[in-house]
N, C-alpha and C positions, 0 to 999 in steps of 0.2 A: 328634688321634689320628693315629696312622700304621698303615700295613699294610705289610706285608711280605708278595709271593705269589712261589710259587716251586712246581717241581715236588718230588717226594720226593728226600731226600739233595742238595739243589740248594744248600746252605749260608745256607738263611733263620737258621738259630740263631745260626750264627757270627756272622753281619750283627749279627743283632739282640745278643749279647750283647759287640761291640766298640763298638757304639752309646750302649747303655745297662747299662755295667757292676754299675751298683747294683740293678739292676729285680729286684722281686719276680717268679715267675713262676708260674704259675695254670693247670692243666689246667683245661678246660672236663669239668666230666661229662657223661657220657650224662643227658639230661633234665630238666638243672640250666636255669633259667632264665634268658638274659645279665645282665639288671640284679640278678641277687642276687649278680655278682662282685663290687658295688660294695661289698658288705658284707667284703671282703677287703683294703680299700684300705687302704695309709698313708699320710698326709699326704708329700706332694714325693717322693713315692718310685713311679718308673715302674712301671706295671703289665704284665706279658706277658701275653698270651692266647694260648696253644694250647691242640692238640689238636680243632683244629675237624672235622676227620675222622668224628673217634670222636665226638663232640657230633650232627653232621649223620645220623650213621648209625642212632645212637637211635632220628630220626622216622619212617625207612622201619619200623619196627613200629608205632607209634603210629596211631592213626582221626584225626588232625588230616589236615588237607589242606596242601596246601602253598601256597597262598592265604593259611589262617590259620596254618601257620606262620613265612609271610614278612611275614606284619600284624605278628605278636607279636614277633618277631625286631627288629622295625624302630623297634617301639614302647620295647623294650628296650634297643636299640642306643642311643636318645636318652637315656633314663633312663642309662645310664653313662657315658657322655657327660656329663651335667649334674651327675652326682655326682662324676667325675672332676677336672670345673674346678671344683666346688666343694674339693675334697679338694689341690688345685696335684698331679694325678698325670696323666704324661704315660701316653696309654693307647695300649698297640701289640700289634697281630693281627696273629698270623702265620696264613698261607691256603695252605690247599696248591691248587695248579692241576690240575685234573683233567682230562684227555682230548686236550687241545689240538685241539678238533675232532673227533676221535674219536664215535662215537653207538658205546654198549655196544650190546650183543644184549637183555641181559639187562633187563628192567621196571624193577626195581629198582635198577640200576644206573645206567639212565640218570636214574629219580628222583632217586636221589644228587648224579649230575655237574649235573643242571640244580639242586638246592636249593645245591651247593655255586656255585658261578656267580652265583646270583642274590645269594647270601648277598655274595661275594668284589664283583659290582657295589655292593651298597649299602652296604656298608663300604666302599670305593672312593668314594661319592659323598660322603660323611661324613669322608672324612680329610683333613685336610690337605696328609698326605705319603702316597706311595703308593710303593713299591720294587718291584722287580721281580729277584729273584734267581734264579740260574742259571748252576753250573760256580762258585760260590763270587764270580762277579761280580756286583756290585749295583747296577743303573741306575734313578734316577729316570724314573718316569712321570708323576708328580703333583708340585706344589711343589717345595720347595729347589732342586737346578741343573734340575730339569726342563724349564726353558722356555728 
């Protein structure tokens, strides 16, 4: 798996689709489950993942906690994963980076930037490759020239 995190208009897409010219690409819905993307997969054909924004933003209405939706997230995360290498699909999430630091005002907002973080760590611990885009530049944090 790779990630790709960047702020908005930061050129994560560009990255990603000089990378992987053939990939299929998958909005995430509001409320959709991770591991039911695997039901979109083709065999050897990379899979994109956005829209995690609009995914993340869903559970601030939700009665889930963000405990159990960082369990299910996690559990999920594996589950596509494991369908992935079953399927030869190279799977890539793009992240957007929210706040740089930043603490909103607002409750729900900072719910947001901490689910989106926690979300962007644990994909981060599960990739192989990890990018870091910004101004259209893209620097390894994780694997390939990273070290």
């Amino acid at each position: 798996m790779q990630l790709f995190i960047g702020g908005a208009s930061a050129g994560k897409r560009d990255a990603v689709k000089q990378r992987f010219p053939g990939a299929m690409w998958w909005r995430l819905a509001p409320g959709q489950r991770l591991h039911e993307v695997s039901q979109v997969m083709l065999p050897n054909t990379p899979l994109v993942l956005h829209g995690l924004f609009e995914w993340l933003t869903a559970v601030l209405d939700s009665d889930i906690s963000s405990d159990e939706w960082r369990a299910q997230w996690r559990e999920d995360l594996q589950r596509l994963e494991q369908a992935a290498a079953a399927e030869n699909v190279a799977l890539v999430i793009i992240a957007n980076e929210l706040g740089r630091g930043l603490v909103p005002v607002a409750r729900h907002q900072r719910r947001l930037r901490d689910l989106s973080g926690w979300f962007t760590q644990d994909a981060a611990a599960h990739a192989e490759q990890v990018w870091y885009v910004r101004h259209g530049l893209v620097q390894a944090l994780k694997g390939a020239s990273a070290n």
